[in-house]
C-alpha positions in Angstrom: 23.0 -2.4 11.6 23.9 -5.6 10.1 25.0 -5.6 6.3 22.9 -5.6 3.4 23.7 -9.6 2.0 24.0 -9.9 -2.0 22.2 -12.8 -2.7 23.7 -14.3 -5.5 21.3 -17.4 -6.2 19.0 -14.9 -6.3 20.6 -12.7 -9.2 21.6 -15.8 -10.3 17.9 -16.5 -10.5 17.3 -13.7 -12.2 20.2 -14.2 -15.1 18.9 -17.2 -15.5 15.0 -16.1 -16.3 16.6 -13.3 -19.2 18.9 -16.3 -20.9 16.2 -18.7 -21.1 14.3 -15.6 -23.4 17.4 -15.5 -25.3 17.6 -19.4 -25.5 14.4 -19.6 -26.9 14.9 -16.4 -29.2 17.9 -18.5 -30.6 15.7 -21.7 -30.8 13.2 -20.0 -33.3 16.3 -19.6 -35.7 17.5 -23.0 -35.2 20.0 -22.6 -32.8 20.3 -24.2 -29.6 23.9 -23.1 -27.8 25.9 -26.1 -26.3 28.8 -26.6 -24.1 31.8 -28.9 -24.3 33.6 -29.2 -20.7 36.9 -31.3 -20.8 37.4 -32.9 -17.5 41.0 -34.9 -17.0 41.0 -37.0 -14.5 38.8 -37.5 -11.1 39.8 -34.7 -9.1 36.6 -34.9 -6.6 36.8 -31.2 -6.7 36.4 -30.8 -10.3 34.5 -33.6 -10.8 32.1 -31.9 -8.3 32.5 -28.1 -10.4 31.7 -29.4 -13.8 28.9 -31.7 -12.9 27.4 -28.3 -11.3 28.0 -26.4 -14.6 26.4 -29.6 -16.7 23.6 -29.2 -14.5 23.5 -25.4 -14.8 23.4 -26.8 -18.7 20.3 -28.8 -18.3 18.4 -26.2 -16.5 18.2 -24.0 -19.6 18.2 -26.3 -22.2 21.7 -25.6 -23.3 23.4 -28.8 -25.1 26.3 -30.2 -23.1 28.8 -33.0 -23.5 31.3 -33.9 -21.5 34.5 -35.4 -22.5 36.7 -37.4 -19.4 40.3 -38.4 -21.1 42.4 -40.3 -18.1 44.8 -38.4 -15.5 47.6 -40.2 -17.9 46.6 -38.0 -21.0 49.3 -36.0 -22.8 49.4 -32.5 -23.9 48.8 -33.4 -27.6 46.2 -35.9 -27.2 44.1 -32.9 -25.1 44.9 -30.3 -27.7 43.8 -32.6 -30.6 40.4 -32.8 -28.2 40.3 -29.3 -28.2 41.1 -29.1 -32.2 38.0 -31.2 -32.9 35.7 -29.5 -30.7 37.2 -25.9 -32.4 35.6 -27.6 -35.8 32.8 -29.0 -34.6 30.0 -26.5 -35.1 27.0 -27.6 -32.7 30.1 -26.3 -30.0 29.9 -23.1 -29.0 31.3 -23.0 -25.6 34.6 -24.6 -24.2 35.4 -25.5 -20.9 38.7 -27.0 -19.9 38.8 -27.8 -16.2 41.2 -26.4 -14.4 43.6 -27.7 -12.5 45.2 -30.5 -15.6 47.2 -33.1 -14.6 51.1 -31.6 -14.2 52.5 -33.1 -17.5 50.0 -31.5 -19.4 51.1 -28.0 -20.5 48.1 -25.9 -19.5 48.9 -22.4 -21.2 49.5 -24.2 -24.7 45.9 -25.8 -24.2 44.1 -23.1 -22.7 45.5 -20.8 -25.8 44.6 -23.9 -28.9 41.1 -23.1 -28.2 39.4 -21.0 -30.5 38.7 -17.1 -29.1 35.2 -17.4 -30.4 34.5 -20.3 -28.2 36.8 -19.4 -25.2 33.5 -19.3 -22.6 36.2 -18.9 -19.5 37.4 -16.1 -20.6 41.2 -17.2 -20.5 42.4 -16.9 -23.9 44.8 -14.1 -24.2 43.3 -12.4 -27.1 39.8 -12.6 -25.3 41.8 -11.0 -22.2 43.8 -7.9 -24.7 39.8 -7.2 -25.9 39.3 -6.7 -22.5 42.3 -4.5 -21.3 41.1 -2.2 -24.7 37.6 -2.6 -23.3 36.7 -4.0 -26.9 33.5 -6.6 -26.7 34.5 -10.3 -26.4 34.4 -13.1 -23.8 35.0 -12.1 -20.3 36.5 -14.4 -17.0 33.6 -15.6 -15.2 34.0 -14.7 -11.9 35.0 -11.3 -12.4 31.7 -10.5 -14.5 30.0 -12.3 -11.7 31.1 -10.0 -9.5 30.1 -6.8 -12.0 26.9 -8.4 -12.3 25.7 -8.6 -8.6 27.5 -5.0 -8.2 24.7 -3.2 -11.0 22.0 -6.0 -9.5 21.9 -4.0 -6.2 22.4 -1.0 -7.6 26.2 -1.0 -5.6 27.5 3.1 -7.6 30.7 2.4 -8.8 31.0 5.4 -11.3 33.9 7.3 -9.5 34.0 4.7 -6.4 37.4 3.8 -4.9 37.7 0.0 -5.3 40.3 -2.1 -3.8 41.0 -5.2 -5.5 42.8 -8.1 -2.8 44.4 -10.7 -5.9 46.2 -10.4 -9.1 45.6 -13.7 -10.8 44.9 -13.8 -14.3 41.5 -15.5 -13.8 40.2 -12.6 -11.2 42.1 -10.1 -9.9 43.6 -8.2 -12.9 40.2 -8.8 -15.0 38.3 -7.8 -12.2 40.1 -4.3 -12.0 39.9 -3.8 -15.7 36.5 -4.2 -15.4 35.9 -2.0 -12.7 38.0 0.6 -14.7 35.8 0.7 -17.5 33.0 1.5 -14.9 34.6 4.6 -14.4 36.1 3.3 -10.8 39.1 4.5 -9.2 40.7 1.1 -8.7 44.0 0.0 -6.9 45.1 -4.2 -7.4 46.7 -5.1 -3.9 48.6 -8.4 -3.6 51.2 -9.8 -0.7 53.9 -7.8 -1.3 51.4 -4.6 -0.7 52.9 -2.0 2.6 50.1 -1.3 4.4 47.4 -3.3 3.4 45.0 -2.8 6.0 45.5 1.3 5.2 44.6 0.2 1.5 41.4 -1.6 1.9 40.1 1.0 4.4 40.3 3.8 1.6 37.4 1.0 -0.9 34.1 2.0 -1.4 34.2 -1.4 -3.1 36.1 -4.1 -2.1 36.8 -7.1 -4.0 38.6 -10.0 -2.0 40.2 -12.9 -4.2 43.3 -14.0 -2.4 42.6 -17.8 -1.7 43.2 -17.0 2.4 40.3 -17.9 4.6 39.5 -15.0 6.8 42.2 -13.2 5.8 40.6 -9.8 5.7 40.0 -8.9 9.0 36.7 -6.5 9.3 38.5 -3.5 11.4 40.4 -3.6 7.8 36.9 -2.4 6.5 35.5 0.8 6.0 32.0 1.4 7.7 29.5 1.4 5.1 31.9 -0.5 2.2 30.7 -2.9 -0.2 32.3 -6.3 -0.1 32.4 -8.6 -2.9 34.1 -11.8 -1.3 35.0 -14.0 -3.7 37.5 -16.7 -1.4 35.8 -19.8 -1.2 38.3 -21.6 1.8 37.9 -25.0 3.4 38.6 -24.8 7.6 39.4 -27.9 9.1 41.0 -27.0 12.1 39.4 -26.7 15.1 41.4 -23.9 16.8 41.2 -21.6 13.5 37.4 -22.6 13.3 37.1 -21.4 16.8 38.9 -18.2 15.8 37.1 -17.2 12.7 33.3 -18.1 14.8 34.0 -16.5 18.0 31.3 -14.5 17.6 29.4 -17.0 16.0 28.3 -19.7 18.2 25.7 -21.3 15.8 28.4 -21.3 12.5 31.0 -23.0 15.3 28.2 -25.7 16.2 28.1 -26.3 12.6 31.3 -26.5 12.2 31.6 -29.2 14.9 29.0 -31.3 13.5 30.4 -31.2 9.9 34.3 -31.5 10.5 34.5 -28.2 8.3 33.0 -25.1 7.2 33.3 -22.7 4.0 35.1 -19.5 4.5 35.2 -16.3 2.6 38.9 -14.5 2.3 37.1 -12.2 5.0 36.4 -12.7 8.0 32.9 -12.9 9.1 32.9 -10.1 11.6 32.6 -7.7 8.7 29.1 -8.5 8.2 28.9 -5.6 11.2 30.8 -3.2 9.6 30.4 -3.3 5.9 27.0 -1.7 4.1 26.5 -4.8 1.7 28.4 -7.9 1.4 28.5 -10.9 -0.6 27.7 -14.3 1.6 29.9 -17.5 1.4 28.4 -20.0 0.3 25.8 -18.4 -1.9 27.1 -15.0 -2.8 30.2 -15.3 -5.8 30.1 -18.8 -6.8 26.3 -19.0 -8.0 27.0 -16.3 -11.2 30.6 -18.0 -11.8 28.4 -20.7 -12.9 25.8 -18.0 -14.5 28.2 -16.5 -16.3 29.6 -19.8 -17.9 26.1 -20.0 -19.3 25.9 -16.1 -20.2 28.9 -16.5 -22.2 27.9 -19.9 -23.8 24.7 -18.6 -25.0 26.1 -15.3 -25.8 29.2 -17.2 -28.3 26.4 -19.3 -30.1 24.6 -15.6 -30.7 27.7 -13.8 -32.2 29.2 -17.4 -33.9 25.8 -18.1 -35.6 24.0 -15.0 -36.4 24.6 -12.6 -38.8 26.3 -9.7 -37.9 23.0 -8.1 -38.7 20.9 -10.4 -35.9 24.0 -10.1 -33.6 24.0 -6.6 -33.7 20.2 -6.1 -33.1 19.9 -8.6 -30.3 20.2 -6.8 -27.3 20.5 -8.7 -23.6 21.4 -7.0 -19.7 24.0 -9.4 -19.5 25.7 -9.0 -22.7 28.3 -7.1 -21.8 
């Protein structure tokens, strides 16, 4: 029997329906959450990503600029952008698009902006609350993923999950998080000796390596959840061929695109696993949702009293 697929424009659906309560909960007090994104350059890939996360913006009536300085920007003319938009109190979420431009020195940018407004979740005083499971602002895509695991009821109290990655941005926050559930969790990277012996022991598995196809699905344990979070670009024909063998109608549109979106596992394990996340449509929808979560949830704790803060209750603030 095929896999049970995790919609996640459907969850992200749902999120969506629960913020836009809070939003208007805020809106009787006088608050109305905004978003600064920074966006250097015109990256088409970025420039696509943040117009998504505007939109995402508009959708719930969230307040969103957007601020564009040129590819030729330094590091201190971005982090006295960032200084103003730390003062400027209609901002409650800040989004630096990542990748910046080489001379620009990411870390020192990513760490001038203020904790309390950190929506990505990079800051490292936002990532120590997490590793002591302390409240704060969490990486996007690995709540995401928590999110669409307690959405379809996925049990991950005692599960052994397997996490593929160990990037600041997924993999490490995405096994902290799994920890706190009360999972059993091992982080798996390149260097790991027997891989394929690793994933087969996850209840859960949580790919985020950046390799299309990667994970092939006799890796997979029958029955497994997989939360695929690659989101991989195929050109070539001959690897297209490989990854769709079994797919005729995924090849065809392959063939009439030039390309085709691939998770970091390969779709064969749609057969094996018990509930999978699709790509397109399964990780990248709450990445997006849980920009806004996080937005709406820093205007709450920035602009209420602790009183009000403490009282307001939400399923995604977590």
């Amino acid at each position: 029997m095929p896999a049970r697929i995790l919609d996640g424009t459907k969850i992200r659906d749902e999120v969506f329906a629960e913020l836009r309560e809070e939003i208007a909960s805020l809106d009787l007090s006088g608050i109305r959450p905004g978003l600064a994104a920074v966006l250097v350059g015109e990256n088409p890939a970025s420039q696509l990503y943040v117009k998504g996360k505007i939109a995402a913006s508009g959708q719930l009536g969230l307040a969103s600029r957007l601020h564009t300085p040129p590819a030729s920007v330094t590091t201190d003319e971005v982090l006295a952008l960032v200084k103003d938009l730390n003062f400027d109190n209609k901002v409650d979420g800040i989004l630096i698009q990542l990748p910046l431009p080489p001379q620009v020195d990411t870390k020192r940018v990513l760490e001038a902006v203020d904790p309390a407004k950190d929506v990505d979740g990079f800051h490292p005083i936002n990532l120590g609350r997490l590793l002591s499971g302390r409240p704060g602002l969490v990486a996007c895509t690995p709540a995401g993923c928590m999110e669409i695991l307690r959405r379809s009821n996925i049990p991950i109290e005692g599960a052994n999950a397997v996490v593929l990655g160990r990037s600041d941005i997924v993999g490490k926050p995405m096994a902290l998080l799994l920890m706190h559930a009360n999972a059993t969790v091992t982080v798996c990277h390149s260097k790991t000796r027997d891989l394929p012996g690793a994933v087969r022991r996850a209840d859960i598995l949580v790919a985020a390596m950046g390799k299309a196809a990667y994970v092939e699905a006799e890796w997979i344990r029958a029955g497994a959840t997989v939360i695929d979070v690659g989101i991989n670009r195929v050109t070539d024909p001959a690897e297209a061929a490989r990854i769709f063998r079994n797919f005729p109608d995924r090849f065809e549109k392959f063939r009439a695109k030039g390309f085709a979106l691939v998770g970091d596992v390969h779709p064969e394990a749609v057969n094996i696993a018990g509930a999978l996340t699709p790509v397109p449509g399964g990780v990248g929808p709450m990445t997006i949702t849980m920009l806004m979560s996080n937005t709406v949830k820093a205007a709450r704790l920035r602009r209420r009293s602790p009183k009000d803060s403490a009282a307001q209750t939400t399923a995604i603030a977590r």
